[in-house]
N, C-alpha and C positions, 0 to 999 in steps of 0.2 A: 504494500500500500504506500502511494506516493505520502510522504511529510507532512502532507498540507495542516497548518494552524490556524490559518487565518485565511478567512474570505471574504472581500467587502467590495460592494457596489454601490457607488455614488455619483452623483447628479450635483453641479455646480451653477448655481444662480445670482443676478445681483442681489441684491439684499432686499428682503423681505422685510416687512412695517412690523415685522415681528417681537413681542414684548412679554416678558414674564408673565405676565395673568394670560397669556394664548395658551402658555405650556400647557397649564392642566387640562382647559379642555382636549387640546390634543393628547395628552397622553391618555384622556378618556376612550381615544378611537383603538389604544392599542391595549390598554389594562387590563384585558380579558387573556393573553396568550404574554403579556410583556409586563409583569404585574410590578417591577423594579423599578424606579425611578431615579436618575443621579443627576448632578451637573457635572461637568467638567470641561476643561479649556475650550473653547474656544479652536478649531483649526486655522491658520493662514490659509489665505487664497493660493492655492496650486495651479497653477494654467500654463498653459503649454505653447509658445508662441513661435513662428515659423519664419519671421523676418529678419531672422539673425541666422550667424552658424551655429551660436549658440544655444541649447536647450536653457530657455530658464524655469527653476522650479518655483519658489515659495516667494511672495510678490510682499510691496509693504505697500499698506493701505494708512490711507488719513483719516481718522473717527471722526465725527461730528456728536457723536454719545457715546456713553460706557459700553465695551462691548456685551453681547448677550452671552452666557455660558453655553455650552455645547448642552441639548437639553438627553440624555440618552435613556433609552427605555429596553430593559432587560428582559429576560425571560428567569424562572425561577432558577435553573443549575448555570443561567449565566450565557449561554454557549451561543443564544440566538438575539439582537441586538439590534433598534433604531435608532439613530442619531439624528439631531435636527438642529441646525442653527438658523441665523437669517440666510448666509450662502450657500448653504448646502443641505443635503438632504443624503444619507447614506444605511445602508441595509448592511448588516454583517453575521459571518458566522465563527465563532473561532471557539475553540480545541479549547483554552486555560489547563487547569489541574484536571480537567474531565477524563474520563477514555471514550468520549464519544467519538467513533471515526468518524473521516470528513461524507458529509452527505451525499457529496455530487453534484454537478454542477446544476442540473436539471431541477431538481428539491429546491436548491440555492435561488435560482431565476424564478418560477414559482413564487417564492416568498415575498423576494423583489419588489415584483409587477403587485401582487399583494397589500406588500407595505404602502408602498410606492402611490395606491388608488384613494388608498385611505390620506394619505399626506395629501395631493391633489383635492381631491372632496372638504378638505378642512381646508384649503386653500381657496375654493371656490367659495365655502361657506362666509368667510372671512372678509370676501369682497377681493382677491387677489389671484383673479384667474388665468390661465396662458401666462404659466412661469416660464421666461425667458432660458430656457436652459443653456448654457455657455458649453458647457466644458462635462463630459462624463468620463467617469475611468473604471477600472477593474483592478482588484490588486489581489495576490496571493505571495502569504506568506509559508515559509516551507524550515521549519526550525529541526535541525540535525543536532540532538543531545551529544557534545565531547565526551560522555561515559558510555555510548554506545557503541563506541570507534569511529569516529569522525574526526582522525586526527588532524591538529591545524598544521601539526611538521610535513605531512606529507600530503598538499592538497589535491596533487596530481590522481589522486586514487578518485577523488569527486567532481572536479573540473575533467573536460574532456580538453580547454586549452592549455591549461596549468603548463607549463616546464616542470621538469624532474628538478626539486629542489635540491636534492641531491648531488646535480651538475655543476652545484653552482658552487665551484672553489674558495676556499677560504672563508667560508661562511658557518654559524654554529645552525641548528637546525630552526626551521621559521617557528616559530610561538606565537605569529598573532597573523591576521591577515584582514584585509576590507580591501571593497574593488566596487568598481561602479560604472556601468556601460549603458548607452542610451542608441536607441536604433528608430530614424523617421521614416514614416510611413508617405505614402502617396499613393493618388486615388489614380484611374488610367486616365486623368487627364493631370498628371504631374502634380496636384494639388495637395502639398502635406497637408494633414488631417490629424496625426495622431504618433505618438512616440510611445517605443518600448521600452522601458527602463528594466536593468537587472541587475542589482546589487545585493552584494555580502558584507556583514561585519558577524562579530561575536559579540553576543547579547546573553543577559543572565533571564531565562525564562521558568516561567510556574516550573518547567522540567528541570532545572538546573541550568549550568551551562550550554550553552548554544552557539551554530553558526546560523545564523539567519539570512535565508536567501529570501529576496524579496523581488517580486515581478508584478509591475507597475504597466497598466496600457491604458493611456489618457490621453485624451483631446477632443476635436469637436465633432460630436455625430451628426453634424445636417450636411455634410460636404458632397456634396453630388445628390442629394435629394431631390426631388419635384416638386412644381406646387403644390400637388396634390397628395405629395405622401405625410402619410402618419406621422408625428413628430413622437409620440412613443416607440412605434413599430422601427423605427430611425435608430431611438436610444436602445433599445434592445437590439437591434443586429448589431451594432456599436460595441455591445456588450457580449453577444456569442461571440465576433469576430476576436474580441480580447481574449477571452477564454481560450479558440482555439490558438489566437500565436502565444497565447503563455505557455500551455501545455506542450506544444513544439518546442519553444523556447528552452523552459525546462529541460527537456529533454537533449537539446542539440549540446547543453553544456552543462551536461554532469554524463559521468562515463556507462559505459557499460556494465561496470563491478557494481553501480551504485543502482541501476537498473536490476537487476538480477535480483539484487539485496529488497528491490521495494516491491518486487515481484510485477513489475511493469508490464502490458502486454502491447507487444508490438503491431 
């Protein structure tokens, strides 16, 4: 079974007129299967902009008011999760100290469109209909416990590009590693659209120690649309299309031995 820990789908918007006393009734629409309630931060605006050579990530914004908390609404073992701020709106699943294996993408998407109808409908209710959606991404995170042999001296056994650290003369063996790769997309009429990201560091998780690979595919779903199509039906292919280049992804750079090991089917 592939690593998977974390899965989250999100939808990026301007900011909504959104205000502390909204939260509860919205968390009214989810109370029934997400009975938790927290605040917590706040994300930065992520957006993905194509007019550079550069990828830029995490943007700074000017406040005109205090920001709002990130409003998040749990399920009772934790595992299944909505977040809502005024600029985003996101759906997740993630692993913590559970053994729930991951559900599959299919379950995952499902829930999404789910959450997702219910957010919209409290949105319409509210007087704030045709959320401009900017920007949507897909992320999977994929955490490799250091106690279960995932050693950081030899990464060549889990990278398929890695070099033999070994090669590398006069050197004591590697102890730590992070790496960060970003790959643009474009639509058949050359029009970027959307970026791959895939990064590693070592992170301390619910499991203990970890390498955390993380696959990131964000940017904007109406690029080659019609006038006539679905601005949902948009953000959902948007969303399988992410899935499957993660899953490839994945796959193109971690080795064979690590395939074997997660009982992968080809």
């Amino acid at each position: 079974m592939p690593p998977v820990s974390e899965v989250t789908m999100a939808i990026q918007f301007p900011d909504l007129p959104l205000q502390s006393a909204d939260v509860g009734g919205l968390w009214h629409e989810y109370s029934d299967r997400l009975p938790i309630a927290e605040d917590r931060p706040p994300v930065p605006p992520q957006r993905e902009t194509f007019a550079s050579l550069f990828p830029i990530g995490i943007q700074v914004q000017i406040l005109n008011a205090p920001p709002l908390p990130m409003a998040a609404f749990l399920a009772a073992d934790r595992t299944s999760l909505v977040q809502v701020q005024r600029s985003r709106f996101e759906c997740a699943w993630r692993q913590g100290d559970s053994n729930h294996p991951y559900p599959r993408y299919g379950e995952l998407r499902e829930q999404y469109l789910s959450n997702a109808r219910l957010f919209v409908e409290f949105c319409e209710r509210r007087g704030w209909p045709d959320i401009p959606v900017q920007q949507a991404e897909i992320l999977y995170l994929n955490d490799l416990p250091l106690a279960d042999g995932y050693p950081l001296s030899s990464p060549e056994r889990v990278f398929s590009f890695w070099k033999n650290s070994a090669e590398l003369p006069g050197l004591p063996p590697l102890d730590s590693l992070r790496f960060s790769q970003s790959y643009t997309l474009q639509s058949e009429d050359e029009i970027p659209y959307a970026r791959l990201h895939i990064a590693a560091e070592p992170v301390v998780s619910e499991k203990g120690p970890c390498l955390r690979v993380a696959l990131t595919f964000r940017g904007e779903p109406f690029v080659g649309i019609g006038p006539g199509d679905d601005p949902q039906s948009a953000i959902m292919r948007f969303m399988d299309e992410g899935h499957v280049r993660i899953v490839r992804a994945f796959a193109a750079v971690t080795t064979p031995e690590m395939h074997e090991r997660w009982g992968r089917l080809k």
